[in-house]
C-alpha positions as a LaTeX table, in Angstrom:
\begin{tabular}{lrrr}
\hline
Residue & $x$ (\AA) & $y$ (\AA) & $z$ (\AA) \\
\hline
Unk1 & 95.71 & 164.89 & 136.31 \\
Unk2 & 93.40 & 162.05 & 137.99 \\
Unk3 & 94.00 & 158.41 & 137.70 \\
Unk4 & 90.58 & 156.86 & 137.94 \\
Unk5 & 90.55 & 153.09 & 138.48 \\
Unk6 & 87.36 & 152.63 & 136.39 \\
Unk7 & 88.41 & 153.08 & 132.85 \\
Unk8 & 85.10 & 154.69 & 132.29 \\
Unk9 & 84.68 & 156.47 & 134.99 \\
Unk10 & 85.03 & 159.79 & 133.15 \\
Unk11 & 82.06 & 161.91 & 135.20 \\
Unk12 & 83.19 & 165.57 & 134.78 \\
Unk13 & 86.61 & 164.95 & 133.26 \\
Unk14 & 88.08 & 167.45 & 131.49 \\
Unk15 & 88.89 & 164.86 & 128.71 \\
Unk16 & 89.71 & 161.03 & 127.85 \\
Unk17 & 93.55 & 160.67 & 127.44 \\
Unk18 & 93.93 & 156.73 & 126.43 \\
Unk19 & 97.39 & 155.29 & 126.41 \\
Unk20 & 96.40 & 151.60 & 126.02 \\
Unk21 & 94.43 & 149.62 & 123.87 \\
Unk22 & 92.47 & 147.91 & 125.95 \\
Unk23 & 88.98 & 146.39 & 124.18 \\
Unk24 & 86.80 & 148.33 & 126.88 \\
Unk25 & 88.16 & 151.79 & 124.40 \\
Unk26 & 87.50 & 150.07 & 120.93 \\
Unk27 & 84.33 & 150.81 & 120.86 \\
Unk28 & 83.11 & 153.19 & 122.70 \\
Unk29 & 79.67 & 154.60 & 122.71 \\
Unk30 & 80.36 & 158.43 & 121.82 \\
Unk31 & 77.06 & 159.67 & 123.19 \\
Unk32 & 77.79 & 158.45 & 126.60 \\
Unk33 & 81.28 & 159.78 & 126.67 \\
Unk34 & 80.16 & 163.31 & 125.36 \\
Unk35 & 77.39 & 163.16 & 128.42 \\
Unk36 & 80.22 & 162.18 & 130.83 \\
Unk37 & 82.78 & 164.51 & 130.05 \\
Unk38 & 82.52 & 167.97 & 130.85 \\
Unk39 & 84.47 & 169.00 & 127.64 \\
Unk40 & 84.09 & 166.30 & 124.41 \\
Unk41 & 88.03 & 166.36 & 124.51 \\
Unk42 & 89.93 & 163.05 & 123.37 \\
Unk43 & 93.79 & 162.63 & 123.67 \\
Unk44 & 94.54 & 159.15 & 121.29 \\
Unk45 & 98.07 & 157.55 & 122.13 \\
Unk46 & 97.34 & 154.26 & 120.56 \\
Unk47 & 95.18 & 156.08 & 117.27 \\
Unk48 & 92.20 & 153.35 & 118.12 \\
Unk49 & 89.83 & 156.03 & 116.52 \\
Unk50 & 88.87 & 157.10 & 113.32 \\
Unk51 & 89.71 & 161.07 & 112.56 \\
Unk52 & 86.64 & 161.54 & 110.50 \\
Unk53 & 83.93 & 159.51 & 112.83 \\
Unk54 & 85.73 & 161.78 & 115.98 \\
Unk55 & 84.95 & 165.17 & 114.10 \\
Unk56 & 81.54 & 164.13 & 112.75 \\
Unk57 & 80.46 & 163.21 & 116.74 \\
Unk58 & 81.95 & 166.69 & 117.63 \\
Unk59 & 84.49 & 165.45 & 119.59 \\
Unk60 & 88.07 & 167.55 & 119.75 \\
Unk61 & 90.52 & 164.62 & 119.05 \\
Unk62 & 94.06 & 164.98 & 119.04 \\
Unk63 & 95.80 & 161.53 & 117.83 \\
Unk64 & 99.47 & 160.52 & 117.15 \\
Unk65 & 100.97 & 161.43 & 113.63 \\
Unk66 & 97.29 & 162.02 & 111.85 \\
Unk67 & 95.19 & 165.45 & 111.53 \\
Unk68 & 93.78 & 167.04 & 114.74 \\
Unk69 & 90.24 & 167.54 & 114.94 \\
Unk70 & 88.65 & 170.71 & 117.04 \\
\hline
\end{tabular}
């Protein structure tokens, strides 16, 4: 795993893992993160996103205590 001191600075990540719920993550423009990560692969620790909006952008979204989306 890779820290990156940029919270956006996701260029060919293997996926967004967000532990904090910082306003730079609430609303995030999905395009650009699907462009930027190599895999459209979200890990959710704080459950900022909507399930439904996640699998409708095609994103794989695995969130605390809800429904996993792949």
């Amino acid at each position: 795993m890779k820290v990156r001191k940029c919270p956006l600075d996701l260029n060919e990540s293997q996926a967004l893992v967000i532990c904090t719920e910082w306003s730079i993550f609430r609303t995030p423009n999905y395009q650009k993160l699907k462009q930027l990560l190599k895999h459209p692969v979200i890990f959710d620790g704080r459950n900022l996103y909507n399930v439904e909006d996640m699998e409708a952008e095609g994103f794989s979204y695995y969130s605390i205590g809800r429904k996993t989306t792949t």
